[in-house]
gemmi code that builds the backbone of each chain (N, CA, C; Angstrom):
import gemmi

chains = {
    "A": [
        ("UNK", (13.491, 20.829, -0.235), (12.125, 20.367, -0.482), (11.514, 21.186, -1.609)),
        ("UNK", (10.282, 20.566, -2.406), (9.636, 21.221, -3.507), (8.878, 22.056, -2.583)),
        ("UNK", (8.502, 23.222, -3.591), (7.283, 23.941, -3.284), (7.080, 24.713, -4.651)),
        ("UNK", (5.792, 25.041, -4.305), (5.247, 26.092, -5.728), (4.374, 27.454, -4.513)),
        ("UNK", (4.713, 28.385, -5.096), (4.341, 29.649, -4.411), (3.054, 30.516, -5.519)),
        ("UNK", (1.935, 30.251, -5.765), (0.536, 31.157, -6.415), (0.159, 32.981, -6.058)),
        ("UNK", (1.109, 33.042, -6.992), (1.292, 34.749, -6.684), (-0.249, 35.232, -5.903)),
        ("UNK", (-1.169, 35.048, -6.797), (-2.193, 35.591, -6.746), (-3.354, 34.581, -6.166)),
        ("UNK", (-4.192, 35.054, -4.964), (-5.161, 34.217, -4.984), (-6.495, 34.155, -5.537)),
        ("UNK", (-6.724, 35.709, -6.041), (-7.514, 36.148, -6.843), (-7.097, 36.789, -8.255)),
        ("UNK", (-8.208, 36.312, -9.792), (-7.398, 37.549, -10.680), (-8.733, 37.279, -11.390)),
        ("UNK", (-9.161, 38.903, -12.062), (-10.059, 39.240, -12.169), (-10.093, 39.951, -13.985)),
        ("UNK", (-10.572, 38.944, -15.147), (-10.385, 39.687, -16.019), (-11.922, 39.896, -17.375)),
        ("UNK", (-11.681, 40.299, -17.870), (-13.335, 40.475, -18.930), (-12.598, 39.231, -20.018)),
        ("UNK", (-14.344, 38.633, -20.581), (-14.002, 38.134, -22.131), (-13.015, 38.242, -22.626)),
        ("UNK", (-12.676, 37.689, -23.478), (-11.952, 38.009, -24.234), (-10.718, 38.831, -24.133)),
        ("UNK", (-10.778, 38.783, -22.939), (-8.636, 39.514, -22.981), (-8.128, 38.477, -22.156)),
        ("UNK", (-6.196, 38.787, -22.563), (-5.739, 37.501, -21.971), (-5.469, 37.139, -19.814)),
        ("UNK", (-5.088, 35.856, -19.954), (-5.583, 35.410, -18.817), (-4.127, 35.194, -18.203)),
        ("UNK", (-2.969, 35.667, -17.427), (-1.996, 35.406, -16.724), (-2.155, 34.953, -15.440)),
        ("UNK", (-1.849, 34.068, -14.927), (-1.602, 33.273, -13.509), (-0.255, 33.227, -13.493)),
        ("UNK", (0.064, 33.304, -11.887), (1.698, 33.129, -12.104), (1.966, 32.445, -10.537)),
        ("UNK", (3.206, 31.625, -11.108), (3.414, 30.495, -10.556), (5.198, 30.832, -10.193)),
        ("UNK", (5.907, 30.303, -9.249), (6.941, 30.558, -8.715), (7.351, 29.037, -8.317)),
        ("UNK", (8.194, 28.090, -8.658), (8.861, 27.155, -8.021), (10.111, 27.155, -7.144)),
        ("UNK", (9.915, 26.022, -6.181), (11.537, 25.782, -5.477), (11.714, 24.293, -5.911)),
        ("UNK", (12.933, 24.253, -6.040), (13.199, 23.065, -6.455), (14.721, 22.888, -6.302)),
        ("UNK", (14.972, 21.341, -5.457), (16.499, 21.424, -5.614), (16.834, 20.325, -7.120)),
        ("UNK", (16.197, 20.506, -7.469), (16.847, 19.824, -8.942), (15.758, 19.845, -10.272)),
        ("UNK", (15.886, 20.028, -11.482), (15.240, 19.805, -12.126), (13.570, 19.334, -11.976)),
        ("UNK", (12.848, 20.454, -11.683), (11.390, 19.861, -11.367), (10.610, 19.299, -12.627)),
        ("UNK", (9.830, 18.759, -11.688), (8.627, 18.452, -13.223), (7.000, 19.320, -12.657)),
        ("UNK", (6.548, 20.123, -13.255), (5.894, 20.934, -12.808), (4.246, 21.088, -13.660)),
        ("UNK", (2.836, 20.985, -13.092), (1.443, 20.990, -13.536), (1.142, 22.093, -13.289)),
        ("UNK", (-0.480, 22.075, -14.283), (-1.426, 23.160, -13.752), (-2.811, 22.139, -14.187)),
        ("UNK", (-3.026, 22.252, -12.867), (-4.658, 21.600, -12.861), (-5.571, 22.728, -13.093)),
        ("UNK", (-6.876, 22.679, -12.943), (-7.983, 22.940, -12.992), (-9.334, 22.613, -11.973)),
        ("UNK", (-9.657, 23.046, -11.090), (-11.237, 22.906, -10.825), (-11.903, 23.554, -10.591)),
        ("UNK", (-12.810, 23.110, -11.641), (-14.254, 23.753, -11.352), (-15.560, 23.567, -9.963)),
        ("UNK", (-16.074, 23.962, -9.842), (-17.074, 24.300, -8.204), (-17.056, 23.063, -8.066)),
        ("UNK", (-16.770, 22.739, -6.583), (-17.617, 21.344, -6.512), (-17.263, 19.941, -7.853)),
        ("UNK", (-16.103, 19.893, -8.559), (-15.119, 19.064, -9.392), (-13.935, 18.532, -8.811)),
        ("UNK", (-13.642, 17.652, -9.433), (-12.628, 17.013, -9.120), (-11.406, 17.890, -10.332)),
        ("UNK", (-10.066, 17.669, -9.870), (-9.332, 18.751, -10.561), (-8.846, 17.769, -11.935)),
        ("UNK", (-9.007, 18.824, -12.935), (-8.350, 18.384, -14.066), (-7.204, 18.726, -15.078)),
        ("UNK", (-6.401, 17.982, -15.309), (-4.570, 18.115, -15.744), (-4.663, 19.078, -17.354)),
        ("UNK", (-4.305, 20.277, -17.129), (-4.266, 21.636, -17.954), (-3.168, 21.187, -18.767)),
        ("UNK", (-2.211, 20.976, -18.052), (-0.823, 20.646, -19.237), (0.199, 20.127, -17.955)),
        ("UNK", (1.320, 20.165, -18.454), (2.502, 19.146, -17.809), (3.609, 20.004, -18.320)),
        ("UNK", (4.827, 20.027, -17.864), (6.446, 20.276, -17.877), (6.786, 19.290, -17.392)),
        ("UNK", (8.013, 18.727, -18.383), (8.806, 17.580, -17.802), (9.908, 17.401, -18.745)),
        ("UNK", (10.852, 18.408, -18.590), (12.177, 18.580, -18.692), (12.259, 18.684, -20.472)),
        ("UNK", (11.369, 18.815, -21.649), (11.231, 18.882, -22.738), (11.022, 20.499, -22.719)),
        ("UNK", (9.987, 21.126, -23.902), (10.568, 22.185, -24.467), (9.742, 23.018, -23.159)),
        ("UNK", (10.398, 24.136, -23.082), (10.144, 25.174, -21.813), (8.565, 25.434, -22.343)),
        ("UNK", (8.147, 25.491, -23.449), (6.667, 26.366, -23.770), (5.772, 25.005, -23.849)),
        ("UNK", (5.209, 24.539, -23.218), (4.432, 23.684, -23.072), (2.180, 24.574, -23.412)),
        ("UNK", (2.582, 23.636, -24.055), (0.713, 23.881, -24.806), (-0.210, 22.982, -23.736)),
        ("UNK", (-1.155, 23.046, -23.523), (-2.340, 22.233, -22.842), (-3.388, 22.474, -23.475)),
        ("UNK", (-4.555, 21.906, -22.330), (-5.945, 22.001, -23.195), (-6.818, 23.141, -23.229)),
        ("UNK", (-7.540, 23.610, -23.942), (-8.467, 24.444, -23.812), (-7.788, 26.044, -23.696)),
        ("UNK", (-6.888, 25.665, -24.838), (-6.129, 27.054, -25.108), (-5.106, 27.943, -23.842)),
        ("UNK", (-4.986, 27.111, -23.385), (-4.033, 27.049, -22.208), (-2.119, 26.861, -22.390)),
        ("UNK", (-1.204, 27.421, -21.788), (0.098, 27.458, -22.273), (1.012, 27.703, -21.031)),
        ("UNK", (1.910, 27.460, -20.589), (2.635, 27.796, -19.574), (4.162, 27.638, -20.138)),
        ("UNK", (5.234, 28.715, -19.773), (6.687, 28.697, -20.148), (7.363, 28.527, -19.010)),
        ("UNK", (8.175, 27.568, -19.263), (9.312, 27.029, -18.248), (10.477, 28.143, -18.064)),
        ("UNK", (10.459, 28.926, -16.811), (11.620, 29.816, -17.180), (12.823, 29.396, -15.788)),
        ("UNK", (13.749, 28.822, -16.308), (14.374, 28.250, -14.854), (15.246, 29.379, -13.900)),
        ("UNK", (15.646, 30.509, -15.162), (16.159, 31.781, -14.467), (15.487, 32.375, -13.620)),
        ("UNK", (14.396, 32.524, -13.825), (13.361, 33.406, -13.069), (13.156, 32.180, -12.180)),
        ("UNK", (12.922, 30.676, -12.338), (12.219, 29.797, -11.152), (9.968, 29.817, -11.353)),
        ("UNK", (10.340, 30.290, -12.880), (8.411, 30.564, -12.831), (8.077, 29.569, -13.643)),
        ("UNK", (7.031, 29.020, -13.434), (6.132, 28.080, -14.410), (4.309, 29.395, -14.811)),
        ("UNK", (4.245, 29.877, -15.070), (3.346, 31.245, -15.297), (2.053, 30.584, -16.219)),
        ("UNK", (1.135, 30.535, -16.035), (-0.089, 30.144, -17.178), (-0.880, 31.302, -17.885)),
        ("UNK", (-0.884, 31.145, -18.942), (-0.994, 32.095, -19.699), (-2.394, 31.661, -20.809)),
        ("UNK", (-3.387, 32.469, -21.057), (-4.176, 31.941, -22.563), (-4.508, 33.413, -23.217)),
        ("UNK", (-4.475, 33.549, -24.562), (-4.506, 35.127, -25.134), (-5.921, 35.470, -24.723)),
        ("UNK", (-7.042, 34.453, -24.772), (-8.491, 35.161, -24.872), (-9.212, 34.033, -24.014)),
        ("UNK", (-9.952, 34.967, -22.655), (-10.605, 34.518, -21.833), (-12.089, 33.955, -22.242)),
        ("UNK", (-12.712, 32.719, -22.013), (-14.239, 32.487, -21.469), (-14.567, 32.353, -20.764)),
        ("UNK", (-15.704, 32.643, -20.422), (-16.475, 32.512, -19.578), (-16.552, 31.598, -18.686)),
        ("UNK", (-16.426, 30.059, -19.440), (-16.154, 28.882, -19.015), (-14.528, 28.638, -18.273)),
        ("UNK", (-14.245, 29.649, -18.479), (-12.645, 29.376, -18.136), (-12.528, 29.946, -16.119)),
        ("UNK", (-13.948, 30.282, -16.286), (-13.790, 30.573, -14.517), (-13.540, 29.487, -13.233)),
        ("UNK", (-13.011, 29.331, -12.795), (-12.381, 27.963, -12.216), (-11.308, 28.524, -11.025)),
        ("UNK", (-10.944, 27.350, -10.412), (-9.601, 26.945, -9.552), (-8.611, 26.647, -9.992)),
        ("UNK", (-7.464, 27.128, -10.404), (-6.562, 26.842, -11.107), (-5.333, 26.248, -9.699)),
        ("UNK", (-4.829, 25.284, -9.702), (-3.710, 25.099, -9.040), (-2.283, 24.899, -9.756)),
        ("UNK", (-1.422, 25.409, -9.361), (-0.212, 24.957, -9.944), (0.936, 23.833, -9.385)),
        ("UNK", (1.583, 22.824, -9.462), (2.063, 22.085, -8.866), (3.374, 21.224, -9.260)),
        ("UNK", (3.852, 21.037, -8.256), (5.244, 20.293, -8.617), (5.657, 18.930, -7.971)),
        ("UNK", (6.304, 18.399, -8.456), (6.298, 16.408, -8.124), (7.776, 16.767, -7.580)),
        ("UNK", (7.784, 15.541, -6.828), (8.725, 15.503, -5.987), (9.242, 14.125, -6.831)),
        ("UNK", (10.698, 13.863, -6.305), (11.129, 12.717, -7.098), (11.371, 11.222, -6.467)),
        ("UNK", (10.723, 10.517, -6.210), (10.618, 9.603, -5.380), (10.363, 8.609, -6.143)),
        ("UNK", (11.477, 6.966, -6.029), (11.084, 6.288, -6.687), (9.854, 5.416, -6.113)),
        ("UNK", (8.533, 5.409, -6.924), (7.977, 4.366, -7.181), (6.566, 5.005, -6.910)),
        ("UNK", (6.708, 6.320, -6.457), (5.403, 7.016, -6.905), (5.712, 8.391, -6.599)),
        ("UNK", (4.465, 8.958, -7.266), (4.106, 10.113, -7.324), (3.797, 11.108, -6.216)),
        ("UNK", (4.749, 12.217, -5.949), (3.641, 12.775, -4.456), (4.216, 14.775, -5.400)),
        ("UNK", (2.544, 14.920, -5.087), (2.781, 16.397, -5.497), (2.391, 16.954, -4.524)),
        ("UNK", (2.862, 18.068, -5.211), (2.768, 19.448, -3.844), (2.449, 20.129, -4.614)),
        ("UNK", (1.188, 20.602, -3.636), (0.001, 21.792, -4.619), (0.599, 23.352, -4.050)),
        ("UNK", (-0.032, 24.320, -5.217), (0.144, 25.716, -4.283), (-1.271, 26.271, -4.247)),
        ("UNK", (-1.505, 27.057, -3.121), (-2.865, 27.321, -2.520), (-3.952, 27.592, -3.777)),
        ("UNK", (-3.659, 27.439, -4.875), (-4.517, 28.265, -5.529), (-4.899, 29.387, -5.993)),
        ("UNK", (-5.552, 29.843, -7.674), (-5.327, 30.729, -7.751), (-7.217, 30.829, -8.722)),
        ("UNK", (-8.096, 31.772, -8.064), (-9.592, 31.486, -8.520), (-9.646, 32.840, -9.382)),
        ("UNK", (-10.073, 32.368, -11.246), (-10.152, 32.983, -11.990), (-11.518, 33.253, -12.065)),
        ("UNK", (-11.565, 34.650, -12.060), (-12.933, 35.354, -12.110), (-13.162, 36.128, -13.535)),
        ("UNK", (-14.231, 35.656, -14.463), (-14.433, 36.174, -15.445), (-15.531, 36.695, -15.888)),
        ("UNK", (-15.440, 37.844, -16.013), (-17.123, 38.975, -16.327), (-17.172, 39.008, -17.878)),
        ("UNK", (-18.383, 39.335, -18.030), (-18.854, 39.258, -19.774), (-18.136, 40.964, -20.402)),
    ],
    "B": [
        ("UNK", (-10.109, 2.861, -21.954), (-9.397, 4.367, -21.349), (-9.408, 4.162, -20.198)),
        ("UNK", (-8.979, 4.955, -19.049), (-8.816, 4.468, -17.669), (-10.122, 5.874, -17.298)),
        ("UNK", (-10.853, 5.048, -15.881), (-11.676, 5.895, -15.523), (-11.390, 5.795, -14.193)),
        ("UNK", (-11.839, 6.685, -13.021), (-12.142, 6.841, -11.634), (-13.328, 7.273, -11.217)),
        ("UNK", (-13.636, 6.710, -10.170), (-15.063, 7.141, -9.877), (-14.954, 6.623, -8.083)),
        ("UNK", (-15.805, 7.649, -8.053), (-15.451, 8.175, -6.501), (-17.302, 7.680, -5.421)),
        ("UNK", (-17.596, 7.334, -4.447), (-19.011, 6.951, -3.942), (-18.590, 7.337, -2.742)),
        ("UNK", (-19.991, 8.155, -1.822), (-20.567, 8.902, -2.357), (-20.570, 10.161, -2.766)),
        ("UNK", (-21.308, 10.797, -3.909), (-20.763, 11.972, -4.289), (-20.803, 13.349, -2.488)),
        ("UNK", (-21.712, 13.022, -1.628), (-22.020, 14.006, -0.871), (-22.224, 13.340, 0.095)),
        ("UNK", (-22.277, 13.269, 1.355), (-22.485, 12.613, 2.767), (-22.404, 13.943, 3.805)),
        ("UNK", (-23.534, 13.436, 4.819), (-23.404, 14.610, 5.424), (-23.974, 13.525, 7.025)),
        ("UNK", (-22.565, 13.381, 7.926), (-22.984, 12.705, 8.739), (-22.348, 13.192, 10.132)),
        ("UNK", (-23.009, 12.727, 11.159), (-22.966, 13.716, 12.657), (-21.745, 13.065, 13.362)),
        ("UNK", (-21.192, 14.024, 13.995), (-20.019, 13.887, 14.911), (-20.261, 12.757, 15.837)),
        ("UNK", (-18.844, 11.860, 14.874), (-19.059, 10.615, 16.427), (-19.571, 9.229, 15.333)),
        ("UNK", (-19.766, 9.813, 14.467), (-20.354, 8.326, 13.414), (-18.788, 8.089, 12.467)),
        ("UNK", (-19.556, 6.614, 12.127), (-17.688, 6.109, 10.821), (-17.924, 6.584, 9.946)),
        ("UNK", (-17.073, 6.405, 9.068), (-17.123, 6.887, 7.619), (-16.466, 5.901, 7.009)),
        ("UNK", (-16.969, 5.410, 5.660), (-16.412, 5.104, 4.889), (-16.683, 5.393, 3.419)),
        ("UNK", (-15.690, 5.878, 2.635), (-15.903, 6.638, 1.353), (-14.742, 5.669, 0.613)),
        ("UNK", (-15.208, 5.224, -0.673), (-14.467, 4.017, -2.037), (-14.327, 5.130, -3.162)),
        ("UNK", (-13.094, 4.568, -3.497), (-12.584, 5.017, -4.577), (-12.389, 3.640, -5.617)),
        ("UNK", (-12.677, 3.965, -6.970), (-12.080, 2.907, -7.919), (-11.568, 3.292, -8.908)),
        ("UNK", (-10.611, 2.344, -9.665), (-10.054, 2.736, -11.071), (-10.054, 1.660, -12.030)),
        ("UNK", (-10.743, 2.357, -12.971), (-10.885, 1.234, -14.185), (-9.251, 1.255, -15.234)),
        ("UNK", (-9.392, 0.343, -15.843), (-8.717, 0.090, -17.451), (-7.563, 0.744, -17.214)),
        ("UNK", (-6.843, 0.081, -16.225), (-5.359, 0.200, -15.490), (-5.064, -0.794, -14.620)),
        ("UNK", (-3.737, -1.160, -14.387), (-3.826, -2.234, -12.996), (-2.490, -1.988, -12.704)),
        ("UNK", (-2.575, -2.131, -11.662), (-1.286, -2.442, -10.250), (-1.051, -0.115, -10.413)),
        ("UNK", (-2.201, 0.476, -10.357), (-1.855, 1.627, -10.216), (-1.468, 2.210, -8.863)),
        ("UNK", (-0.754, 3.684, -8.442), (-0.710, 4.480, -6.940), (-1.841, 5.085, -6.857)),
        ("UNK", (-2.277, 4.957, -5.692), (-3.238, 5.586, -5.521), (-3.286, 6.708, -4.237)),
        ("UNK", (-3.666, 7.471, -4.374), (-3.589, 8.357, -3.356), (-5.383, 8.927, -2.669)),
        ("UNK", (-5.279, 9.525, -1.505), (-6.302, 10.126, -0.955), (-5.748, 11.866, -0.503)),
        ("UNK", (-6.728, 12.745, -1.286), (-6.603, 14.024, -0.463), (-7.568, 14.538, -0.119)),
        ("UNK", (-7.432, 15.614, 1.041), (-8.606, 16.286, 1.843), (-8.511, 17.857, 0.907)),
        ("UNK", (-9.208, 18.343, 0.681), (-9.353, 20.077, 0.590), (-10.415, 20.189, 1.373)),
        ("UNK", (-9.782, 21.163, 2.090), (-10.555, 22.013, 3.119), (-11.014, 23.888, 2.558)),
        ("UNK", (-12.291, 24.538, 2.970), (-12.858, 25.098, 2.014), (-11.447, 26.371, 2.247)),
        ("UNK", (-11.778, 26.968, 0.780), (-10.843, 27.870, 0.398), (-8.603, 27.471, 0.570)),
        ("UNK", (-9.250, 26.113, 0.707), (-7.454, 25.622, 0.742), (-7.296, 24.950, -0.334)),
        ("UNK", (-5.963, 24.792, -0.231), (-5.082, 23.884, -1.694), (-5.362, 21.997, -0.968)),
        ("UNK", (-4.494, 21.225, -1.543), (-5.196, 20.035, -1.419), (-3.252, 19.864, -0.557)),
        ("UNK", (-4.798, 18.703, 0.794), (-3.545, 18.325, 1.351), (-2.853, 16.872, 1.560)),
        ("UNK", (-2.331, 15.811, 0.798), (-2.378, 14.537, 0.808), (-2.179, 13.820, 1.953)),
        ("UNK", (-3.518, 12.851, 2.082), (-3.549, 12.066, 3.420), (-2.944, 10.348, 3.515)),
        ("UNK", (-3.007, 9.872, 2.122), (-2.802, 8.795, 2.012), (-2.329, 8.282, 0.985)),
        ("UNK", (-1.171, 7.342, 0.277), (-0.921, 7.081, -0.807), (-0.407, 5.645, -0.810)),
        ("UNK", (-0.660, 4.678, -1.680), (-0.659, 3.164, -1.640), (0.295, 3.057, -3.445)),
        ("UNK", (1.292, 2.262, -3.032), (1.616, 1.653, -4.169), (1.328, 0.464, -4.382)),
        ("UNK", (0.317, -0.320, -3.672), (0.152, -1.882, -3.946), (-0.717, -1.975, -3.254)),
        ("UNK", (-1.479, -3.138, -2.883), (-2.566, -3.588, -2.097), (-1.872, -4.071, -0.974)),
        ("UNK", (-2.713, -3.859, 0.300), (-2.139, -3.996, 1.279), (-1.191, -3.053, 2.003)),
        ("UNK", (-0.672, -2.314, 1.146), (0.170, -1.221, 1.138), (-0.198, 0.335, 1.367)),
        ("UNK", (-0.142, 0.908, 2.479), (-0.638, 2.486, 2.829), (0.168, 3.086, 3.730)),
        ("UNK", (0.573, 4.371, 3.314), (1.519, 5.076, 3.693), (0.711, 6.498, 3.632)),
        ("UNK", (0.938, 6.992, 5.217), (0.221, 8.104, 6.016), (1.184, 9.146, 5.703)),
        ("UNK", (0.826, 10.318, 5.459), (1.533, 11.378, 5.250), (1.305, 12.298, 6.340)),
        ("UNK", (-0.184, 12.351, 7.017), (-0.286, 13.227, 8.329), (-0.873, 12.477, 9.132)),
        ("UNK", (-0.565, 12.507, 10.753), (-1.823, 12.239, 11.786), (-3.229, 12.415, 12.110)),
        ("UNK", (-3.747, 12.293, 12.213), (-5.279, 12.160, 12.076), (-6.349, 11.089, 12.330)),
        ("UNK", (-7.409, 11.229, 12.413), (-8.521, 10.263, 12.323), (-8.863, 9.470, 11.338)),
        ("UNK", (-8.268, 9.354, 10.366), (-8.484, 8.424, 9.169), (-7.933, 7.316, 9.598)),
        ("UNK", (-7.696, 6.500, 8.219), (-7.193, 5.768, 8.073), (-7.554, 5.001, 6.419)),
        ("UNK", (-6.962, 4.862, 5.639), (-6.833, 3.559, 4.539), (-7.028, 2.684, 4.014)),
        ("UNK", (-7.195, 2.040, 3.126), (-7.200, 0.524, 2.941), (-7.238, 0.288, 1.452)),
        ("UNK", (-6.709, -0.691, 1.487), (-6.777, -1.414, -0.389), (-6.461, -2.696, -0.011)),
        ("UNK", (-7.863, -3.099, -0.298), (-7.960, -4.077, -0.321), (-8.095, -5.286, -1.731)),
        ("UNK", (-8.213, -4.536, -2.917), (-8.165, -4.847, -3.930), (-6.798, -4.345, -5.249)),
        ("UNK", (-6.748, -4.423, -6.054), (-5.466, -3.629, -7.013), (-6.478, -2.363, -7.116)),
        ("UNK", (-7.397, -2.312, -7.349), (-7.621, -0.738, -7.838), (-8.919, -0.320, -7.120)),
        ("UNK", (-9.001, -0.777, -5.677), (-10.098, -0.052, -5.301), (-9.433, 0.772, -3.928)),
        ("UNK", (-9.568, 1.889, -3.529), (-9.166, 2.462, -2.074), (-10.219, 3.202, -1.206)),
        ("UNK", (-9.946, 2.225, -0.080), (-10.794, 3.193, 1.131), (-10.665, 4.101, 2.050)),
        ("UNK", (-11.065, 5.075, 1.744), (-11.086, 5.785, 3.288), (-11.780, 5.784, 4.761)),
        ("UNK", (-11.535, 5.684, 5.523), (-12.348, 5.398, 6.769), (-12.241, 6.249, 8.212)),
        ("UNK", (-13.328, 6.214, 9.062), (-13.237, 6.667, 10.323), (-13.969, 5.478, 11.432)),
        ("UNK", (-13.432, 6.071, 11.876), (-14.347, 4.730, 12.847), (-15.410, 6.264, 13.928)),
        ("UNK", (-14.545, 7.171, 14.221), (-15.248, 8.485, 14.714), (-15.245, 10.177, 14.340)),
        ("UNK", (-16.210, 10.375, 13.641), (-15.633, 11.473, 13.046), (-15.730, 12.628, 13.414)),
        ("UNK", (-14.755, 13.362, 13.312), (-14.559, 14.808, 14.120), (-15.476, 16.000, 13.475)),
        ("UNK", (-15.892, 16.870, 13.976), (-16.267, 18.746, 13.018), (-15.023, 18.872, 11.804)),
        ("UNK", (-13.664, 18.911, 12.512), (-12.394, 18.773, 11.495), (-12.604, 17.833, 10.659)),
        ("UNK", (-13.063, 16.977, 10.487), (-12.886, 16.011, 8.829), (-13.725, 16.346, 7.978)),
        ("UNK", (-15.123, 17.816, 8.148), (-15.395, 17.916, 6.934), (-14.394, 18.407, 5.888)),
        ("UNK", (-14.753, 18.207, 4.657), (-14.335, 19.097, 3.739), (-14.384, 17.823, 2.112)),
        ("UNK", (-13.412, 18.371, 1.217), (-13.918, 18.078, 0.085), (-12.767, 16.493, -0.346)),
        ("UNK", (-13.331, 15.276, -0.030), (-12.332, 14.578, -0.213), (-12.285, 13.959, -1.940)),
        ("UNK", (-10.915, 13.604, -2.042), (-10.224, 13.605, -4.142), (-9.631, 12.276, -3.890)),
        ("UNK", (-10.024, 11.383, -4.640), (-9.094, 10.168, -5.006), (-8.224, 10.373, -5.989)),
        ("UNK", (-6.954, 10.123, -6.143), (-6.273, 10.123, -7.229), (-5.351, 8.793, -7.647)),
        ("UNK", (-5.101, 8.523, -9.098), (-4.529, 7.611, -9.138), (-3.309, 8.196, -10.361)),
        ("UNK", (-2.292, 7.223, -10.485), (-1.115, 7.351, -11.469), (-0.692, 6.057, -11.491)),
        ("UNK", (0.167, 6.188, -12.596), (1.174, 5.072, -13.371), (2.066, 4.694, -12.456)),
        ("UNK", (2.390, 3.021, -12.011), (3.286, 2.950, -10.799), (4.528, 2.667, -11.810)),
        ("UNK", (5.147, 3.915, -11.207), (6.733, 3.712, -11.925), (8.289, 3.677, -11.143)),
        ("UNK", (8.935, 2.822, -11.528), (10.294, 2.327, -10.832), (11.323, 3.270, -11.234)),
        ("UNK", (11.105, 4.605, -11.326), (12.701, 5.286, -12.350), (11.799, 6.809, -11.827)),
        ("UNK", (13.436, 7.703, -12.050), (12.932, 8.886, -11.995), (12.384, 9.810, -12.496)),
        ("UNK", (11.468, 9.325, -13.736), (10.305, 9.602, -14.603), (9.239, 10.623, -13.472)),
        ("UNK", (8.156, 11.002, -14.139), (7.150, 11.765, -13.247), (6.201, 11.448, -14.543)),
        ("UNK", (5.288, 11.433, -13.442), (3.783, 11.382, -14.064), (2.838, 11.552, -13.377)),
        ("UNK", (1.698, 12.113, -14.413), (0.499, 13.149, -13.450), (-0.279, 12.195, -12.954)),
        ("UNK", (-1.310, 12.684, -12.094), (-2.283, 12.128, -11.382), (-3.891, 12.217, -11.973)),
        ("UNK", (-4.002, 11.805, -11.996), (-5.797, 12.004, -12.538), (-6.639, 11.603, -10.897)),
        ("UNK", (-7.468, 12.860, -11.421), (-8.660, 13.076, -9.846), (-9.805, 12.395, -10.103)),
        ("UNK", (-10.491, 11.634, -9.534), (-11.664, 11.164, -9.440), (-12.444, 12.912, -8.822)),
        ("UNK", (-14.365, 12.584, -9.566), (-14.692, 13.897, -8.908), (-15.450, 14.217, -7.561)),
        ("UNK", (-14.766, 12.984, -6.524), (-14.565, 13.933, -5.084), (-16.404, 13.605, -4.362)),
        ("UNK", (-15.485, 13.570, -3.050), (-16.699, 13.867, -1.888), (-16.602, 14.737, -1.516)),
        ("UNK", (-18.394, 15.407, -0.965), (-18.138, 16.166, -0.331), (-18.293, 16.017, 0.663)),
        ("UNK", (-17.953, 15.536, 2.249), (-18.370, 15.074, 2.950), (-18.621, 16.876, 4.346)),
        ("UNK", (-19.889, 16.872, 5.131), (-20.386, 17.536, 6.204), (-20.327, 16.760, 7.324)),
        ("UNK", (-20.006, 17.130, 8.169), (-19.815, 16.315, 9.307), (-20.649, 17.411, 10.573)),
        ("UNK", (-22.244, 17.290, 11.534), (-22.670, 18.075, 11.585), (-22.747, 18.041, 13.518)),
    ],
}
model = gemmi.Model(1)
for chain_id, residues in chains.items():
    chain = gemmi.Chain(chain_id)
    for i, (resn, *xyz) in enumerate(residues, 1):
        res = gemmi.Residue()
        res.name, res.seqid = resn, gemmi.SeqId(i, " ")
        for name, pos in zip(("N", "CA", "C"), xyz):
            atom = gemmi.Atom()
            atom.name, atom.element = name, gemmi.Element(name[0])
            atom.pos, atom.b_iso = gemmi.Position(*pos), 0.0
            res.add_atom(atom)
        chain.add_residue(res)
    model.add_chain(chain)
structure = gemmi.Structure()
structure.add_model(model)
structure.setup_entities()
């Protein structure tokens, strides 16, 4: 069975320095693996995607995650924090089922950012 | 562009009453649609997912229940609702696909439903 494991449930960083989340997959085959976003009281929104193309995947809002299959990590990464970037971050992985979609979230990981 | 939109944004109703909360999706058709609960300080846990109208498939036991009754509209329902069914409910929808492709989900932005 899939799973994604959210190292951290808290991470705590200032402005402007960079922002690491880290993410751990199981997978018995080739996953395809997200990182959402929500903000308070939001509905969650799609950060970037992995799906079997290049391991360093870019997203939005200066956002980046590397596919490392040795290690088993999907890790989110951005060099320079805002303010705005304080949120619910989830990380997640699809299961492979034909004819729809079923993901499996990991508990979450709430970015706390001071001026 | 495809949109979702979720009614009502907040409900706050007493133990023992129904519920019913609509989901819709625009400028897409014959999409999956799914229903999840987050409960406070948890990850999201999927309660319901439809590949067609008429079509709903339960992932846990519970007091809910489903419905699509249209291509792109989904309901959630109670007929009695427990202290346990508050929390933060997410419509989601995706691309219905026949192959072992993957594709993301887009969230509608959610009830919050109190149950008191």
């Amino acid at each position: 069975a899939q799973s994604v494991t959210q190292l951290d449930s808290h991470v705590s960083v200032s402005e402007g320095t960079p922002v690491l989340l880290r993410c751990n997959y199981s997978s018995s085959y080739s996953p395809s693996l997200f990182w959402y976003v929500q903000h308070p009281n939001k509905g969650l929104q799609l950060l970037l995607k992995y799906t079997s193309a290049a391991t360093l995947v870019k997203g939005i809002n200066g956002f980046e995650a590397e596919f490392k299959k040795s290690e088993t990590s999907f890790h989110l990464t951005k060099p320079s924090a805002h303010m705005s970037d304080a949120a619910e971050y989830f990380c997640v992985v699809s299961t492979r089922n034909t004819g729809f979609q079923k993901l499996v979230f990991g508990t979450g990981t709430r970015l706390l950012v001071s001026p | 562009s495809q949109t979702i939109h979720q009614w009502p944004a907040t409900l706050v109703q007493p133990v023992g009453s129904p519920l019913s909360l609509e989901c819709t999706v625009e400028g897409t058709s014959n999409p999956n649609l799914y229903w999840y609960r987050q409960a406070a300080g948890r990850g999201l846990q999927l309660l319901f997912y439809s590949v067609g109208i008429g079509q709903i498939s339960s992932e846990v036991p519970q007091n809910l229940s489903a419905s699509r009754p249209q291509d792109r509209q989904f309901i959630l329902s109670s007929k009695k609702l427990l202290l346990s069914d508050s929390g933060f409910y997410l419509c989601a929808w995706s691309v219905h696909i026949w192959s072992w492709s993957s594709y993301e989900q887009y969230f509608g932005p959610g009830t919050r439903l109190t149950v008191t």
